[in-house]
ZAMARGU-4260 file (C-alpha; in steps of 0.2 Angstrom, whole numbers, plus 5000, padded with zeros to 4 digits):
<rodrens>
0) 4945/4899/4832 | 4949/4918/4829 | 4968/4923/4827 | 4979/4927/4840 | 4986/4945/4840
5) 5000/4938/4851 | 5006/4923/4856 | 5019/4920/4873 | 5029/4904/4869 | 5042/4894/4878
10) 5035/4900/4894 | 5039/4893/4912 | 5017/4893/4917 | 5014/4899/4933 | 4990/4899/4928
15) 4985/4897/4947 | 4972/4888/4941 | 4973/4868/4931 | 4983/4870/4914 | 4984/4857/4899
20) 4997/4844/4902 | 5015/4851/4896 | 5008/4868/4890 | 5020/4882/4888 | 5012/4895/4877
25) 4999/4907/4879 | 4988/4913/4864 | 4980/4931/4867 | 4967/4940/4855 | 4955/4955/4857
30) 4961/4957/4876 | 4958/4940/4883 | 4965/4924/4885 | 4961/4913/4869 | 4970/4896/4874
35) 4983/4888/4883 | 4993/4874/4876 | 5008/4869/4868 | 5020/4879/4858 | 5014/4865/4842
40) 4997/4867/4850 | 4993/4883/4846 | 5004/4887/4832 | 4991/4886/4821 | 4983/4901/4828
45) 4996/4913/4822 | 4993/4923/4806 | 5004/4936/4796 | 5001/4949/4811 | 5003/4940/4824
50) 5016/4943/4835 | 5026/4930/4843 | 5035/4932/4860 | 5049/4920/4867 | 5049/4919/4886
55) 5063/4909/4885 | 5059/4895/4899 | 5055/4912/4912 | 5040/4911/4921 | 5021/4920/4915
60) 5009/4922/4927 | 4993/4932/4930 | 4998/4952/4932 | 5000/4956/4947 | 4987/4966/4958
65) 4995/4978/4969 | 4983/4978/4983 | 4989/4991/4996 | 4997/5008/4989 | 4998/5027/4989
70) 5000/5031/4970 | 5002/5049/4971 | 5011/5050/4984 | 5024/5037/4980 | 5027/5041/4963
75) 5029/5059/4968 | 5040/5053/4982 | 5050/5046/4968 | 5058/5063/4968 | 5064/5067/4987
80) 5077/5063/4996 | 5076/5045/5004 | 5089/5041/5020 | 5087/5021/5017 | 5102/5016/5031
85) 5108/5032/5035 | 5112/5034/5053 | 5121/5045/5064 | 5124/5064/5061 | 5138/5066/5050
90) 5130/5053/5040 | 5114/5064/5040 | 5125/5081/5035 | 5133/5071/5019 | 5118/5066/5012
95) 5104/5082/5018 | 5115/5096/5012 | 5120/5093/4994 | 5100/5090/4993 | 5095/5108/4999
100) 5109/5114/4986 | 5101/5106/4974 | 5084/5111/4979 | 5087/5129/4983 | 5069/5136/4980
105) 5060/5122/4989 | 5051/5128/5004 | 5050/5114/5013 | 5065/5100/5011 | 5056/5082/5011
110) 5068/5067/5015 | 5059/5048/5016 | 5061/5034/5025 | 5070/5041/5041 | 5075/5028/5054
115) 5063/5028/5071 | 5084/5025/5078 | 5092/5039/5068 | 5103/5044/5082 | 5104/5028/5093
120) 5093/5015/5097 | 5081/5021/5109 | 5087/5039/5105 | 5072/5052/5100 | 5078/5063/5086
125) 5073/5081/5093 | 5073/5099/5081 | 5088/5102/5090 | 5098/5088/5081 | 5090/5091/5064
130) 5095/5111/5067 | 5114/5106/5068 | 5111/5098/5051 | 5102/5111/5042 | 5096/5125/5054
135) 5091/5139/5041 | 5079/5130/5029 | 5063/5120/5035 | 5067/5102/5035 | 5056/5085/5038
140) 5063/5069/5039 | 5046/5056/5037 | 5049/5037/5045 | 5049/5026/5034 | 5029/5022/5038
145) 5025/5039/5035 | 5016/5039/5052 | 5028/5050/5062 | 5039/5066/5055 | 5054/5077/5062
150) 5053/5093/5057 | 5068/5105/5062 | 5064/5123/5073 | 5063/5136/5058 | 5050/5122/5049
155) 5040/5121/5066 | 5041/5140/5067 | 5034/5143/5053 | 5021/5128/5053 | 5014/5139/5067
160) 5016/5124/5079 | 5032/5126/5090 | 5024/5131/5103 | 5011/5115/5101 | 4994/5115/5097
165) 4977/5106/5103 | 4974/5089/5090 | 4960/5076/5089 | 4966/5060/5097 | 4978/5049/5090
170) 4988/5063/5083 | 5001/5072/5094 | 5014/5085/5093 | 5026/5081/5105 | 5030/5093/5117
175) 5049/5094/5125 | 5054/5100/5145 | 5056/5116/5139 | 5036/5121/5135 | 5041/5119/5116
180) 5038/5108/5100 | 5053/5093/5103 | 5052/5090/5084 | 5042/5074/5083 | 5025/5073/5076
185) 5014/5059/5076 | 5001/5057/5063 | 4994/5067/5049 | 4987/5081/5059 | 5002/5086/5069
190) 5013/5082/5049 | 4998/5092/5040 | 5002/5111/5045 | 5024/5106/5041 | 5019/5098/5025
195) 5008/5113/5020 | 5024/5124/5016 | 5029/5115/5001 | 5031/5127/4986 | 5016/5112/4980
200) 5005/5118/4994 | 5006/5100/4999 | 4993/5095/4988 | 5003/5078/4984 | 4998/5071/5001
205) 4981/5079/5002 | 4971/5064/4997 | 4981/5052/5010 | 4981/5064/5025 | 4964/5072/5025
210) 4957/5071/5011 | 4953/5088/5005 | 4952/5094/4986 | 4966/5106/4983 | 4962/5125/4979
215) 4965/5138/4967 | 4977/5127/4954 | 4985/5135/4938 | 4984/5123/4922 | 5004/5118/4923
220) 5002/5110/4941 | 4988/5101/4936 | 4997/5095/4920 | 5011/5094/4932 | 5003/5082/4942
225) 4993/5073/4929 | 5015/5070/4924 | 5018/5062/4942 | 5003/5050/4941 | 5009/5044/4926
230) 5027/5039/4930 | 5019/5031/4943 | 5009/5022/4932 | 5023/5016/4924 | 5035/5013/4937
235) 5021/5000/4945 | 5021/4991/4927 | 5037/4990/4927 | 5036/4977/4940 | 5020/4969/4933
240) 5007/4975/4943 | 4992/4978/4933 | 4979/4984/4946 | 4981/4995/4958 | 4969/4996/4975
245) 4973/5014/4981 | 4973/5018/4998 | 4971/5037/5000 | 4957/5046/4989 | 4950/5063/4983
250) 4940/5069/4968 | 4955/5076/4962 | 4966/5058/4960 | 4951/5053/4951 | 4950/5069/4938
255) 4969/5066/4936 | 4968/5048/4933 | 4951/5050/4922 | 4963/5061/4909 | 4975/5050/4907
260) 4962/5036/4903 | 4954/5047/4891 | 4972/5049/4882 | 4975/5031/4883 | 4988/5031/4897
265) 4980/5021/4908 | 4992/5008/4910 | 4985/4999/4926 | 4966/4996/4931 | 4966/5008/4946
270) 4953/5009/4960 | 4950/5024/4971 | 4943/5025/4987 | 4933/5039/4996 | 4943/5044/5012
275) 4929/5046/5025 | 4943/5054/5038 | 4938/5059/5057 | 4936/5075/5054 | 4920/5072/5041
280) 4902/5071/5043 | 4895/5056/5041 | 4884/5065/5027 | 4899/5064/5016 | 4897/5044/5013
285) 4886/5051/5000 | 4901/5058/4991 | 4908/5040/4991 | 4891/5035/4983 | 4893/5048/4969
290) 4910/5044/4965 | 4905/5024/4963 | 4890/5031/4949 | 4902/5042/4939 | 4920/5031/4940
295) 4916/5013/4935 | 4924/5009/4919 | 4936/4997/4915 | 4951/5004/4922 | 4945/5018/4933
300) 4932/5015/4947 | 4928/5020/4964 | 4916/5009/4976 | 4927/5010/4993 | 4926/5018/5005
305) 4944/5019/5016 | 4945/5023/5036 | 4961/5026/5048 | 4957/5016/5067 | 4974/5020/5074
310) 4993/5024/5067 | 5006/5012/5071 | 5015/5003/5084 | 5030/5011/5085 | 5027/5029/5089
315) 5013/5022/5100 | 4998/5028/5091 | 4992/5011/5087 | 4976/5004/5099 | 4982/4988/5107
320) 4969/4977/5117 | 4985/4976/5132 | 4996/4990/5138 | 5011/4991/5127 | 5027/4981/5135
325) 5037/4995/5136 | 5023/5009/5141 | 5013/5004/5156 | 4996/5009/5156 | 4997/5016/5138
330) 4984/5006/5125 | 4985/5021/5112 | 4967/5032/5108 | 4957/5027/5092 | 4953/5038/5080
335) 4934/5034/5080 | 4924/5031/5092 | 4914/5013/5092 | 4898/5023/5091 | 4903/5035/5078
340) 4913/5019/5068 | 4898/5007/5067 | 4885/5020/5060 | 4899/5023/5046 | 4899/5004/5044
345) 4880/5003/5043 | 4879/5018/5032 | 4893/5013/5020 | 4888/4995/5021 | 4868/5002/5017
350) 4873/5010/5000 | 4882/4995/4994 | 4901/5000/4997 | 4916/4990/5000 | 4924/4996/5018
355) 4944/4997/5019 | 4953/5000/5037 | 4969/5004/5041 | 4972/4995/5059 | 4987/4989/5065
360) 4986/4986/5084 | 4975/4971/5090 | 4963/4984/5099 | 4959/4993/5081 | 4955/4976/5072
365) 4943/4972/5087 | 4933/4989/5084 | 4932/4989/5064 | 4927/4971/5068 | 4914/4975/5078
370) 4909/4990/5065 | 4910/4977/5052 | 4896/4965/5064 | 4886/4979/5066 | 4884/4981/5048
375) 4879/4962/5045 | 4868/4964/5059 | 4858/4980/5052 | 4859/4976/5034 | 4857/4958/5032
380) 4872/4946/5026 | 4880/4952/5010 | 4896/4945/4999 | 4905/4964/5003 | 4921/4958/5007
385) 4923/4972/5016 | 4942/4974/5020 | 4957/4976/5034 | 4972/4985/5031 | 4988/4976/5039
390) 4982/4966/5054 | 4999/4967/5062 | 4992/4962/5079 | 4977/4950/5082 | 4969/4944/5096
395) 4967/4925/5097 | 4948/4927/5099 | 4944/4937/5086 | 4951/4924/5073 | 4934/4918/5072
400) 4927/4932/5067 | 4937/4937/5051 | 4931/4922/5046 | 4911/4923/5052 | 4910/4942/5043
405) 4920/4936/5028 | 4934/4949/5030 | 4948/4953/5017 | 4965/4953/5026 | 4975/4963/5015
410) 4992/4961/5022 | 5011/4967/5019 | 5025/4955/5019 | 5038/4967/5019 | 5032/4976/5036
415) 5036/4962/5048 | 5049/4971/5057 | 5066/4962/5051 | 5058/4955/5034 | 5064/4969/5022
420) 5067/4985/5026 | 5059/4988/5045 | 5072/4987/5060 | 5066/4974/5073 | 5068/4990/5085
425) 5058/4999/5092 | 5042/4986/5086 | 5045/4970/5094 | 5051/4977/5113 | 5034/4987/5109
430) 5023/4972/5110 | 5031/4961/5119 | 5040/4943/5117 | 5022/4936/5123 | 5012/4944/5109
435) 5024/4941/5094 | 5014/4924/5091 | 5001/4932/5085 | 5010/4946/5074 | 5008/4949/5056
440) 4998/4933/5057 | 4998/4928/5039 | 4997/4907/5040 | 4985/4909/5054 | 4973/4917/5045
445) 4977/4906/5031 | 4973/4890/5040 | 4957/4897/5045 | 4950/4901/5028 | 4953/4919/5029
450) 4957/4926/5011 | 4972/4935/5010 | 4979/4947/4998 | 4996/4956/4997 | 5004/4971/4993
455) 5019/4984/4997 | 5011/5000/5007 | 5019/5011/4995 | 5028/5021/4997 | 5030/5015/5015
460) 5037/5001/5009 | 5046/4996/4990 | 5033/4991/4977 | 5045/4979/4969 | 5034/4962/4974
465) 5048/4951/4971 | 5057/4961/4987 | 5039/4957/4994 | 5038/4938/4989 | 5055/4936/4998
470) 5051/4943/5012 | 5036/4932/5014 | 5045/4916/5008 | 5061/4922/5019 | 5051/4926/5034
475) 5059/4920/5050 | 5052/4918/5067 | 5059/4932/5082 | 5061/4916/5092 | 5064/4898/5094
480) 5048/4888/5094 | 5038/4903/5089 | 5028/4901/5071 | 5037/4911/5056 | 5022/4915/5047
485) 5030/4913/5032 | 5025/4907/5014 | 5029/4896/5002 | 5033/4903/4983 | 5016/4897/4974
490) 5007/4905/4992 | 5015/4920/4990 | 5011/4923/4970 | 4996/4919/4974 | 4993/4934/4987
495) 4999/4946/4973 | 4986/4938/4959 | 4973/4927/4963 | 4972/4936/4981 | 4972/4954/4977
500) 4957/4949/4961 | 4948/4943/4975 | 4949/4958/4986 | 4944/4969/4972 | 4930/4957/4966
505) 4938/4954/4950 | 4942/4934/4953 | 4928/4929/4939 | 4941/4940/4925 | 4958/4943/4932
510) 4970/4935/4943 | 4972/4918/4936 | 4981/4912/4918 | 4964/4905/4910 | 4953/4906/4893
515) 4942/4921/4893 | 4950/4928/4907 | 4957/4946/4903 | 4975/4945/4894 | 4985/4952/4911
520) 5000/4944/4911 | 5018/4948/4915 | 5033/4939/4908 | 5049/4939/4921 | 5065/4936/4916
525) 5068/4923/4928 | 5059/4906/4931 | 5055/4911/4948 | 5053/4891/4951 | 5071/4887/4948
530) 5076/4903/4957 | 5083/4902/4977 | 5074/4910/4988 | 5088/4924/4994 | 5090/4929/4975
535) 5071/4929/4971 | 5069/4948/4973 | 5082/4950/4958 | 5069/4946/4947 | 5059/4960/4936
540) 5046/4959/4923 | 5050/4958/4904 | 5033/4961/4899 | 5019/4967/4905 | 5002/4968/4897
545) 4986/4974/4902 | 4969/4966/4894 | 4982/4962/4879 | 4991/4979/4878 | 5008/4981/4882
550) 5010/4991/4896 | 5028/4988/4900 | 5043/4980/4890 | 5060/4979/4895
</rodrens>
């Protein structure tokens, strides 16, 4: 038996798999898992270098796979302004103004995580309002789902859109009485011409809104950025994540994240996408195929291919199979059509790609269904796992079908509107008491066999996954009689490792404490077990380590 090069003792086991009898100690060498046991058990694996690590009675378990994020975007969203419960204009004032004092050669001011009811539930926050807080800078506030932006008049003015301009559908500047811009803009392309002012160029959001490559960069802003993935990097460690399924993509994500690998700074297996958008040819699938031949290492690879169907439920942009409660006649506008869709699928599906879809109403998840059948049909049955992004509406009859194509439902615990940080309103008078049933329908599809895996939407939502594994263990129904949804502890974990393996193909190595598995593993500081339920998200990691190296301590 070769010696361990660390051994984790005194641990509270959380394996997701079956573990020796009484076993609290984890011995780890050349990367991988060498044996579970015993703190006596494995004491005679230890030599002179070994190092020893007391988790004093807290819970190891599997690190964690953060299967939904934006890492370039959220870790340079670490430095903006965020307006987490601000409300009301004063409120706004105090906390916009010292910001652009700070910030005086910024172009474009940036604050995160605006509320839908900035002003008043049921209020729309116009360019007027934003112009008595800050009238001679360009200013946008984003919603917290960064689906929806307010931008203020000199911003649209100089966007070149105040007075409107023709989009694709699904997108939509919002037009007031007076024949001009009212300051909301729904989806990337109304945001894309606002965010191009940025003294960046925009560049940080270029791979999540449309997925261009940016243009003419000096060496300090690619070094520059190279800096922002790497915090990052090390701000998802620091909470035990040690894969990451990225969710917006670009060659240029993957040259940044390619030189940090070569330098060793690495720190999380991370996979990147192609982001076939509606503005591309289907011809660039063969990009996607090009980046799966030349990223496929060990902790950098592409293989996906990552598609919008609509935007979301509360601006109105998500496609629902029923008019919306509150809008009569109004189901929202895909942003493919089913023709165009289900040759992407076929194509995609062709050149051996996993498929990832962002769609939130219960019309979208019909269609990338129905793109997802198409491809099954044409190709012949495959394990693809191909993938759907949120799920917060489902149809009753289309249950069955997750289930027949072997879909992923990679889902958001924090996102139920009232779980963490999401106001019930506008959401839930959106769909409709009727609907809510069949919402964010997470133990559904989990009696049904569909697999599940979790994860945070970041930066739409905090990455911390102890915020998420309350709010999925806290989940409570909007009404009596009505199911909750909500998980237990053990289901929950399991979402963030064994689920989010699965979803990346990575179950036969990763996501479960297990000789010869790879040694990721993260050591809390708590024992989750013993820990109530309101005070879980209190916990943190003390130690992170990916394939044996440590990635974070505390």
């Amino acid at each position: 038996m070769p010696i361990a090069d660390l051994l984790i003792e005194n641990a509270r086991l959380i394996t997701m798999t079956d573990q020796p009898e009484g076993a609290d100690s984890i011995a780890v060498s050349d990367g991988k898992i060498l044996a579970l046991g015993t703190r006596d058990d494995l004491a005679g694996l230890a030599g002179p270098d070994t190092r020893r690590f007391d988790a004093q009675d807290c819970t190891v378990m599997p690190g964690m796979t953060e299967a939904h994020l934006h890492l370039f975007p959220g870790a340079f969203g670490l430095r903006l302004l965020h307006l987490d419960g601000v409300q009301g204009l004063e409120a706004l004032r105090a906390k916009i103004r010292p910001y652009a004092v700070a910030n005086p050669d910024e172009a474009l001011l940036i604050c995160k995580a605006a509320d839908y009811n900035l002003f008043g539930d049921g209020v729309m926050t116009t360019r007027q309002m934003l112009d008595e807080v800050l009238p001679d800078r360009p200013l946008l506030l984003v919603a917290g789902d960064h689906h929806t932006g307010w931008a203020n008049t000199i911003a649209l003015e100089r966007a070149g859109i105040l007075q409107g301009r023709a989009l694709n559908p699904g997108n939509e500047i919002v037009m007031g009485d007076d024949g001009f811009a009212a300051g909301e803009l729904r989806e990337s392309e109304a945001q894309g011409p606002v965010y191009a002012l940025r003294s960046s160029g925009g560049r940080e959001s270029l791979g999540l809104a449309d997925a261009l490559e940016p243009e003419n960069l000096t060496p300090a802003q690619r070094t520059e950025d190279e800096g922002v993935m790497l915090e990052g990097l090390k701000y998802c460690a620091s909470f035990g994540f040690t894969s990451l399924h990225n969710m917006d993509g670009n060659w240029y994500q993957l040259e940044l994240l390619r030189a940090l690998e070569t330098r060793g700074d690495l720190l999380c297996r991370t996979e990147i996408p192609f982001h076939l958008t509606p503005a591309k040819a289907l011809e660039t699938l063969g990009e996607a195929s090009e980046m799966h031949t030349q990223y496929r290492t060990d902790r950098l690879r592409s293989g996906r291919v990552k598609m919008f169907m609509d935007g979301v439920i509360d601006s109105g942009t998500a496609v629902m199979i029923e008019d919306y409660a509150d809008t009569p006649g109004w189901r929202g506008d895909p942003l493919h059509s089913a023709e165009r869709f289900a040759a992407a699928c076929i194509d995609a599906d062709r050149r051996g790609l996993q498929i990832s879809v962002h769609a939130i109403g219960d019309g979208a998840v019909r269609r990338v269904l129905d793109g997802y059948a198409a491809a099954a049909a044409t190709n012949g049955p495959r394990d693809a796992r191909h993938r759907i992004e949120h799920i917060e509406m489902l149809h009753p009859s289309d249950l069955t079908r997750l289930v027949e194509l072997g879909v992923v439902a990679s889902m958001q615990p924090p996102h139920p509107p009232g779980a963490m940080d999401f106001p019930l309103l506008p959401w839930v008078e959106k769909v409709g008491e009727a609907r809510w049933p069949w919402a964010f329908p997470v133990q559904t599809l989990r009696d049904a066999g569909v697999p599940i895996a979790f994860a945070s939407d970041w930066p739409v939502s905090d990455v911390n996954p102890m915020r998420g594994v309350k709010a999925a263990v806290t989940r409570q129904a909007w009404k009596d009689g009505q199911p909750s949804h909500a998980s237990t502890l053990q289901e929950a974990l399991y979402g963030y490792t064994v689920g989010g393996a699965y979803a990346g193909f990575d179950e036969g190595r990763l996501g479960r404490l297990k000789p010869g598995y790879l040694a990721d593993i993260v050591v809390m500081d708590s024992d989750l077990q013993a820990t109530p339920a309101d005070e879980i998200d209190q916990a943190r990691a003390a130690l992170t380590l990916c394939s044996g190296e440590i990635t974070w301590e505390a």
